[in-house]
One Martini backbone bead per residue (centre of mass of N, CA, C, O) as a GRO file, in nm:
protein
  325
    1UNK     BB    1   3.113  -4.417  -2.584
    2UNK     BB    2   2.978  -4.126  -2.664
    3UNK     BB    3   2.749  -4.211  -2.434
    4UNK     BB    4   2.936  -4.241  -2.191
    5UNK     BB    5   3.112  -3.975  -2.206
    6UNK     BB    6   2.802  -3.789  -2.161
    7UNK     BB    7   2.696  -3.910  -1.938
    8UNK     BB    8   2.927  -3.811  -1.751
    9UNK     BB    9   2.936  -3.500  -1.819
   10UNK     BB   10   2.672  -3.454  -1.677
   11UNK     BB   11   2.729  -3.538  -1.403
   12UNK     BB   12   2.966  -3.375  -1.360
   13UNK     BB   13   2.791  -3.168  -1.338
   14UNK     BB   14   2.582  -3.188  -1.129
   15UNK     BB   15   2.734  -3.238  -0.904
   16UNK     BB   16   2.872  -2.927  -0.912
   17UNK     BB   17   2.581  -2.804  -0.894
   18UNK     BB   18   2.530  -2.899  -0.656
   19UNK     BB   19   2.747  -2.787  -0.474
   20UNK     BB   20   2.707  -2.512  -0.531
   21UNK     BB   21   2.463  -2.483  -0.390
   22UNK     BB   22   2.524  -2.605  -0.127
   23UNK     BB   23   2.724  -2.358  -0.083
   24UNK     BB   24   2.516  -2.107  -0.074
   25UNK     BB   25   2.351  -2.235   0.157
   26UNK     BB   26   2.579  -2.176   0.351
   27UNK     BB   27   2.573  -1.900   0.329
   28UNK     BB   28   2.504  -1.602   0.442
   29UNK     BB   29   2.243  -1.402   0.481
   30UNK     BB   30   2.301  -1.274   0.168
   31UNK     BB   31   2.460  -1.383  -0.130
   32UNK     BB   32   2.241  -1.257  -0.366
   33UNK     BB   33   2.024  -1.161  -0.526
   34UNK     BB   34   1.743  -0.916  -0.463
   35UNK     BB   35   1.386  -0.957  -0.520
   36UNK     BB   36   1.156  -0.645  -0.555
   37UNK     BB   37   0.855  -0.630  -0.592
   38UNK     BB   38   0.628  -0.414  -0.785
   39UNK     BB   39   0.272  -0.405  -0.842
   40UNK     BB   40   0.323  -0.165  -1.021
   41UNK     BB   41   0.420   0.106  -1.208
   42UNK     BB   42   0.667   0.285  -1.337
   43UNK     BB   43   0.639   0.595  -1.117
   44UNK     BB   44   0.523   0.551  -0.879
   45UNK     BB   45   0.475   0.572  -0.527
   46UNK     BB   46   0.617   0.287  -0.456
   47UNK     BB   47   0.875   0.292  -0.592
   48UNK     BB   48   1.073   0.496  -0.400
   49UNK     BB   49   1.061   0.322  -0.138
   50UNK     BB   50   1.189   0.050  -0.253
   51UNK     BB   51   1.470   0.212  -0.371
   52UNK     BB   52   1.547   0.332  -0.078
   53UNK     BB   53   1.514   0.038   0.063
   54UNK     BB   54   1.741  -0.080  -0.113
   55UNK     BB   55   2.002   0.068  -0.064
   56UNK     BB   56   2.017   0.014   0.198
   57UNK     BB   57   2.038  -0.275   0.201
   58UNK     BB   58   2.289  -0.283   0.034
   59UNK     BB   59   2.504  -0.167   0.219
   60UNK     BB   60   2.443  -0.390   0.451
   61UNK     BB   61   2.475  -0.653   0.221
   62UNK     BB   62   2.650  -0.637  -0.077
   63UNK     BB   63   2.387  -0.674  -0.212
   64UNK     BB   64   2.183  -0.652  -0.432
   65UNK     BB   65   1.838  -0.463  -0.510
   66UNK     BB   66   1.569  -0.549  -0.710
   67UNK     BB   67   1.362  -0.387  -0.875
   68UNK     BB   68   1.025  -0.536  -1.009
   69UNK     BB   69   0.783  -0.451  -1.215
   70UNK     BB   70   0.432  -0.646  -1.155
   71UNK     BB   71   0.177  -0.520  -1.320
   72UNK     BB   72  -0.168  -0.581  -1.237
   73UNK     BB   73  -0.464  -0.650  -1.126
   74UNK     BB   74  -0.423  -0.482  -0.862
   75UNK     BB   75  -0.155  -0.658  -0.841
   76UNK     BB   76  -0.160  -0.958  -0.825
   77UNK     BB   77   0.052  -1.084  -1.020
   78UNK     BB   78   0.300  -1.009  -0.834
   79UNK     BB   79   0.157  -1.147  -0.580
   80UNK     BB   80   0.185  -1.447  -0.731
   81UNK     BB   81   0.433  -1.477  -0.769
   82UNK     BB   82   0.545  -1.475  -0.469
   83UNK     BB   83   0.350  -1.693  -0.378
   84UNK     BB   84   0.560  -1.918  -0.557
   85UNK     BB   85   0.836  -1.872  -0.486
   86UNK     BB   86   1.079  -1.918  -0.334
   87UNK     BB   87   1.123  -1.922   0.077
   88UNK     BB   88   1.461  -1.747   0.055
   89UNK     BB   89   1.461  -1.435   0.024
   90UNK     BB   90   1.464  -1.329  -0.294
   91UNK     BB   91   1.151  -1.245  -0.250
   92UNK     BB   92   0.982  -0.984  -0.281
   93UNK     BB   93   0.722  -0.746  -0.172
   94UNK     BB   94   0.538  -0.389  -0.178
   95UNK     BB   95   0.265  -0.349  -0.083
   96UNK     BB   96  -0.092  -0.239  -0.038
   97UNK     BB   97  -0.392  -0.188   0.024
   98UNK     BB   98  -0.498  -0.394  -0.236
   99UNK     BB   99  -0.444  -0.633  -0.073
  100UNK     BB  100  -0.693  -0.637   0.132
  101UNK     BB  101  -0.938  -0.587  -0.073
  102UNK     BB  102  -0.945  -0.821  -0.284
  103UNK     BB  103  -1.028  -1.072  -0.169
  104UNK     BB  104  -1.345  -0.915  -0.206
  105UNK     BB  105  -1.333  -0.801  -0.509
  106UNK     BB  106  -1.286  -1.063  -0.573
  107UNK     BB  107  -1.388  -1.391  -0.618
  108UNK     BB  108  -1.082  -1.502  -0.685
  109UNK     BB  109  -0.779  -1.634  -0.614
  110UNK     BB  110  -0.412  -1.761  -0.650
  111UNK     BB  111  -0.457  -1.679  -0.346
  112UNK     BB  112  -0.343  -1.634  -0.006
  113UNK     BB  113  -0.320  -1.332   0.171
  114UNK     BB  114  -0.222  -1.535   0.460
  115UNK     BB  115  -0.096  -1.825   0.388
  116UNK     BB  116   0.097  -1.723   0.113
  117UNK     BB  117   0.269  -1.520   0.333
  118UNK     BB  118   0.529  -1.337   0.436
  119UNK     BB  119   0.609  -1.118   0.704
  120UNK     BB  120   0.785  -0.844   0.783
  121UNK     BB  121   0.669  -0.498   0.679
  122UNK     BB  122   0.562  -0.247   0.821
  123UNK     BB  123   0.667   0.076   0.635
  124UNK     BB  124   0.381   0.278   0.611
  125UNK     BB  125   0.202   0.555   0.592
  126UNK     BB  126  -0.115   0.719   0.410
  127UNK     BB  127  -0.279   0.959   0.520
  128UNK     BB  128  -0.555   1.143   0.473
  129UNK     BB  129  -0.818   1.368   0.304
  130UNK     BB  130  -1.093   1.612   0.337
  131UNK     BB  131  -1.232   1.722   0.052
  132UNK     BB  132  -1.344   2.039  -0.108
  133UNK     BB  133  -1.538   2.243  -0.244
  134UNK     BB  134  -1.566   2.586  -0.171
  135UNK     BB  135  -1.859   2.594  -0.285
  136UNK     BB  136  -1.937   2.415  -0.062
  137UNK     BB  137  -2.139   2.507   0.238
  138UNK     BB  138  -1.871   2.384   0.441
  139UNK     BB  139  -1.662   2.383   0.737
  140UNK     BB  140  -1.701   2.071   0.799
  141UNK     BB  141  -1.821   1.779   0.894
  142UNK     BB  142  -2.076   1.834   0.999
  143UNK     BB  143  -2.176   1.997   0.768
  144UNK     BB  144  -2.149   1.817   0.560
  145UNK     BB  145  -2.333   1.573   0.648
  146UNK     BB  146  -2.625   1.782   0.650
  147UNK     BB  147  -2.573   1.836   0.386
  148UNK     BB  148  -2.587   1.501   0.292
  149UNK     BB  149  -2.916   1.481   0.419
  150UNK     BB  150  -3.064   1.721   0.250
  151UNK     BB  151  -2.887   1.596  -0.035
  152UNK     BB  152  -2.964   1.319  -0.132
  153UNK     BB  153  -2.754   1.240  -0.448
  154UNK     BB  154  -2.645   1.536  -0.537
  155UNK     BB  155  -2.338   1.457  -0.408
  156UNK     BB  156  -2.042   1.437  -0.548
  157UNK     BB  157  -1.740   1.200  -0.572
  158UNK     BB  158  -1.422   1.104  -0.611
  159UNK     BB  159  -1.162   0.927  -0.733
  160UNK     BB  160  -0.929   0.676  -0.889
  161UNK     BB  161  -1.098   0.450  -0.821
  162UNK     BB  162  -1.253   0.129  -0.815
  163UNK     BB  163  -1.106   0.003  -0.488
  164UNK     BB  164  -0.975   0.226  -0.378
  165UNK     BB  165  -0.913   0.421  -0.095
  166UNK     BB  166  -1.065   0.659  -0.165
  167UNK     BB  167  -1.342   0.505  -0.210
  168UNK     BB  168  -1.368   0.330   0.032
  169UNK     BB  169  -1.366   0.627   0.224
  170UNK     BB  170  -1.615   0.742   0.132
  171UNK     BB  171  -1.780   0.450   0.221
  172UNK     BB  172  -1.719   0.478   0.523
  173UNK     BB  173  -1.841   0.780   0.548
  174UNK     BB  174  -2.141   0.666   0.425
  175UNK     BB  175  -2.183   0.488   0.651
  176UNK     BB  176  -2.124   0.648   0.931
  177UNK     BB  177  -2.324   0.896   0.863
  178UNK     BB  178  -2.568   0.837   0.698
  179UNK     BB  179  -2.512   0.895   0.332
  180UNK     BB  180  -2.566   1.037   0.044
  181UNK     BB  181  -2.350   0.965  -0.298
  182UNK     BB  182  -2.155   1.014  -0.578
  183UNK     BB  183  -1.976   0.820  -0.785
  184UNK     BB  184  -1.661   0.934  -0.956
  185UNK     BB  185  -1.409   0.807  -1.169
  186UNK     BB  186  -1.071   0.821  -1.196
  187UNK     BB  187  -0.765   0.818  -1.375
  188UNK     BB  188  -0.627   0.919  -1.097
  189UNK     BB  189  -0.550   1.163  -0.948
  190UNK     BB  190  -0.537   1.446  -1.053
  191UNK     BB  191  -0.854   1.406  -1.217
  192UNK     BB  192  -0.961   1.381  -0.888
  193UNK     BB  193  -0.898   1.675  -0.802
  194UNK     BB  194  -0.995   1.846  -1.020
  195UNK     BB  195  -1.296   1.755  -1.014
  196UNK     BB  196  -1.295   1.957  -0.761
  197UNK     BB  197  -1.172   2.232  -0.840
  198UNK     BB  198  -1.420   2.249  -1.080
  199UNK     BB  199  -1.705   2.122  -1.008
  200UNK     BB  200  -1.776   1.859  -1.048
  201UNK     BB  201  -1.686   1.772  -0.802
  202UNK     BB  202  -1.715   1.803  -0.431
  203UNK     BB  203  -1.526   1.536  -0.293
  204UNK     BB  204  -1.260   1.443  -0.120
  205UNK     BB  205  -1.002   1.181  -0.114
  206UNK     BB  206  -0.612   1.235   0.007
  207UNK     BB  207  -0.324   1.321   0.011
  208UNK     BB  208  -0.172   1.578   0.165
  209UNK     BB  209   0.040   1.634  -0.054
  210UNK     BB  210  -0.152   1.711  -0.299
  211UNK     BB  211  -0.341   1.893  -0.178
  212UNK     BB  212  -0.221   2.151  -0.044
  213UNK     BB  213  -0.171   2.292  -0.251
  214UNK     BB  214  -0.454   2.405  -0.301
  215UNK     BB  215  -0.513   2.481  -0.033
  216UNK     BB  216  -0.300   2.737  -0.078
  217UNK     BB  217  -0.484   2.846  -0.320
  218UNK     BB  218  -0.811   2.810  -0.301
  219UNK     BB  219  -0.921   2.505  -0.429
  220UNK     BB  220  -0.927   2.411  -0.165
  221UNK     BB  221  -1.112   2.207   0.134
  222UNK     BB  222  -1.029   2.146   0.433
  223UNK     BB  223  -1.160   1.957   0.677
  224UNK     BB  224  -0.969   1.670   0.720
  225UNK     BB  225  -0.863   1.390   0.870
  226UNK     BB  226  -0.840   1.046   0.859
  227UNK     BB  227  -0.681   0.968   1.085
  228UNK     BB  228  -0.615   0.933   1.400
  229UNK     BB  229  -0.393   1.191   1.358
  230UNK     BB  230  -0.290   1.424   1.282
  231UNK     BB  231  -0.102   1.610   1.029
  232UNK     BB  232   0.221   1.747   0.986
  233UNK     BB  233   0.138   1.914   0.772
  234UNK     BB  234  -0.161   1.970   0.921
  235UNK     BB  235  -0.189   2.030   1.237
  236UNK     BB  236  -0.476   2.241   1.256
  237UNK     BB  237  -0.633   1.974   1.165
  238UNK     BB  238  -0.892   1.767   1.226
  239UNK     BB  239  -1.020   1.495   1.250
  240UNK     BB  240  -1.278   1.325   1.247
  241UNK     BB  241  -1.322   1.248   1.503
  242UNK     BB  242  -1.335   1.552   1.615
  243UNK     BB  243  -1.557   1.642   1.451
  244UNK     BB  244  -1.828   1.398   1.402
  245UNK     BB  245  -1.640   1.093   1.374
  246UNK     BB  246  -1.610   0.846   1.540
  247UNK     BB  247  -1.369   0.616   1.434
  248UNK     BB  248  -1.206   0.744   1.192
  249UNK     BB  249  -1.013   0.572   0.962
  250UNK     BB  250  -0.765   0.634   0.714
  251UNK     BB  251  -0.514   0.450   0.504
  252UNK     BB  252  -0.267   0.435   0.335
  253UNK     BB  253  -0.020   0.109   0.303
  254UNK     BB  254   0.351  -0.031   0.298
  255UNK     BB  255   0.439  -0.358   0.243
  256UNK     BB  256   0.629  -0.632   0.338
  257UNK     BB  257   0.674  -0.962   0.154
  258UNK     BB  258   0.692  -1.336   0.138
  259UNK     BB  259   0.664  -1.599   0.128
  260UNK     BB  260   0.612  -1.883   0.252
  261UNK     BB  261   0.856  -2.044   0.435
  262UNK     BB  262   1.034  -1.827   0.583
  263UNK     BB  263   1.257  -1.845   0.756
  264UNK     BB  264   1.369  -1.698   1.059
  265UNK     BB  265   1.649  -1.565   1.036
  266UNK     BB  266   1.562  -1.383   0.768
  267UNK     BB  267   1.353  -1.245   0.882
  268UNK     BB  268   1.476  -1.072   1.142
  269UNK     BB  269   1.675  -0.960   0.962
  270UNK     BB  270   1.483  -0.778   0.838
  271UNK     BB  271   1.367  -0.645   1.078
  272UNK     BB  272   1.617  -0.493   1.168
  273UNK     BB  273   1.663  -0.343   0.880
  274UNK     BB  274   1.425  -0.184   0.891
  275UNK     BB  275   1.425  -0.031   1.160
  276UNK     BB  276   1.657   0.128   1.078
  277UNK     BB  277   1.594   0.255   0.793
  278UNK     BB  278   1.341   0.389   0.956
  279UNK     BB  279   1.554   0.563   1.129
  280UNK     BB  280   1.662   0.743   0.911
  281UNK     BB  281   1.679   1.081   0.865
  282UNK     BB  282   1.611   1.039   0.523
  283UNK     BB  283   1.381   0.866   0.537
  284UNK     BB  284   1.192   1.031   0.729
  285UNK     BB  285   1.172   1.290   0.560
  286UNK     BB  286   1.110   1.179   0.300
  287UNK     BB  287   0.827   1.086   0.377
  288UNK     BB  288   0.711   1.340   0.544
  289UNK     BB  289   0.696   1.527   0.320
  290UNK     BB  290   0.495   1.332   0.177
  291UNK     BB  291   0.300   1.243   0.453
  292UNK     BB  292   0.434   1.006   0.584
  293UNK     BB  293   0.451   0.745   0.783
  294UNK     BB  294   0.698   0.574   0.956
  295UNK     BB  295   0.735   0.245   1.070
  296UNK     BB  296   0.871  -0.060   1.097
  297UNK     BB  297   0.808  -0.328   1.201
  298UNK     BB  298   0.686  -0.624   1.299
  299UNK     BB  299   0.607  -0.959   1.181
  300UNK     BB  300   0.331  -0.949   1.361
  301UNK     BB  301   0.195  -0.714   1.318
  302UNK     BB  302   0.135  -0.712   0.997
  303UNK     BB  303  -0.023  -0.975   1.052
  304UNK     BB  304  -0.240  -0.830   1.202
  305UNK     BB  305  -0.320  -0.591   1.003
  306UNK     BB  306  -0.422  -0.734   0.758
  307UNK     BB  307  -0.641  -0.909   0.882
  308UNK     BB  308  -0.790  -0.632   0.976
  309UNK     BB  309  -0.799  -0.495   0.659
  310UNK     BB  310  -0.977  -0.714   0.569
  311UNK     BB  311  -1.241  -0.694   0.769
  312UNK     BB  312  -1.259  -0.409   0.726
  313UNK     BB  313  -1.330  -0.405   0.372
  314UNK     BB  314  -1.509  -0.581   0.327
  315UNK     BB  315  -1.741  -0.450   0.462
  316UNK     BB  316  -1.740  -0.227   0.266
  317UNK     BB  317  -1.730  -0.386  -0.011
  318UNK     BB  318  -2.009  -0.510   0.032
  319UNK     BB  319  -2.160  -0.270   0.125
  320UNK     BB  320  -2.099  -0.120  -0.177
  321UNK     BB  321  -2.067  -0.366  -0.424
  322UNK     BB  322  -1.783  -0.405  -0.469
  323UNK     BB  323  -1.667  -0.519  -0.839
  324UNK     BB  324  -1.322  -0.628  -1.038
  325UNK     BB  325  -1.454  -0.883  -1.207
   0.00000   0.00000   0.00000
């Protein structure tokens, strides 16, 4: 008797918890809780960005956005999580350019970077600058080339670490001017301007944002932008491709993804509230005051500039040698 009495409360448990289900997914797309995985530490650059077009969904849809850090592995950790995810729309990610780069710098992944994520939206872009320490005897890109073709192997460069983008952009433009430097990581930004500002090392690629007061108070020289227009913050400097490197362009930038086989009326809802809040003059403003370009795409855009930058990036990262694993 009870186990029959048992067998059936659990019965009309299952039918209950059927129903409540089957009722929640009828309801318009959001009714619950959303989690935006970032895959890096808290108090990164990409926290802010998370939390600000979160709170912007949350006004907008009523219900929470809720950021949870889980970095690890270059992001993969985070990235496998989402690529896992049911495809509900309930779970997404704010990637970055190292989105790009894994495929080629690890031997394996536990995930396709095309084939197992919805785009969303490419958020922002973060184009760098080319600076030198003030004591390298040249002012501008052609004078930098010419100078480490008289002495190659000679002139080291900084980076914040191996297969980061400042790493990258410096072997792209190693590769573009057909140069020798020497590469020396370090651990953060902070680590490696300073090491450029000390004359340990001579070189760096970094953010506008970042190099500015260096620049303005004469601890570094700006050669120029990395990306493919002027800085706003900097609007004097000249592209590298105006300076001497034609087609130079590098920039860090981050986007929305949620694993593979989002709803289509889903993806479209983000896409419509992502365009409206990189339009807003409080995001528009801080993120430009921070060097960034804020961007808001189509998820065709984004499905598109992955694929760019994954073939783009391979061939660095191949040519350069570089591996994470």
């Amino acid at each position: 008797m009870k186990t029959r009495l048992l067998a059936s409360i659990m019965t009309g448990i299952g039918v209950l918890l059927g129903i409540s289900v089957a009722w929640c997914q009828s309801l318009p797309y959001p009714n619950r809780p959303i989690h935006v995985i970032v895959p890096f530490p808290p108090g990164g650059a990409v926290d802010p960005i998370a939390r600000s077009i979160g709170q912007k969904l949350e006004q907008a849809w009523g219900q929470p956005v809720l950021v949870d850090n889980k970095p690890g592995a270059a992001t993969i950790i985070g990235a496998d999580f989402v690529a896992k995810a049911a495809p509900d729309g309930y779970t997404m990610i704010l990637v970055a350019t190292s989105f790009s780069v894994n495929p080629t710098a690890y031997s394996k992944l536990p995930f396709d970077p095309v084939k197992d994520f919805t785009p969303i939206s490419l958020v922002s872009r973060l184009p760098l600058l080319l600076a030198v320490n003030p004591q390298l005897p040249v002012k501008s890109v052609k004078e930098l080339i010419d100078h480490l073709k008289a002495k190659p192997g000679q002139v080291n460069f900084s980076s914040i670490g191996n297969g980061s983008t400042q790493h990258l952009a410096a072997e792209l433009f190693r590769s573009m001017a057909g140069v020798n430097m020497v590469h020396v990581p370090y651990k953060g930004s902070g680590p490696s301007m300073m090491s450029v500002v000390s004359g340990e090392t001579s070189v760096t690629f970094e953010s506008v944002f970042l190099l500015t007061p260096q620049i303005k108070a004469g601890k570094l020289r700006a050669l120029a932008a990395a990306g493919t227009h002027r800085s706003p913050l900097a609007p004097d400097l000249p592209t590298a491709s105006e300076s001497g490197l034609p087609g130079f362009n590098v920039a860090s930038w981050v986007g929305f993804l949620g694993p593979a086989g989002i709803p289509r009326d889903v993806v479209q809802k983000w896409h419509r509230e992502m365009s409206r809040i990189m339009q807003l003059p409080e995001i528009r403003d801080r993120q430009i005051s921070q060097g960034l370009e804020p961007v808001g795409s189509t998820p065709e855009y984004f499905a598109e500039f992955i694929k760019t930058e994954i073939a783009k990036w391979g061939k660095v990262v191949k040519q350069a040698g570089i591996k994470l694993d």
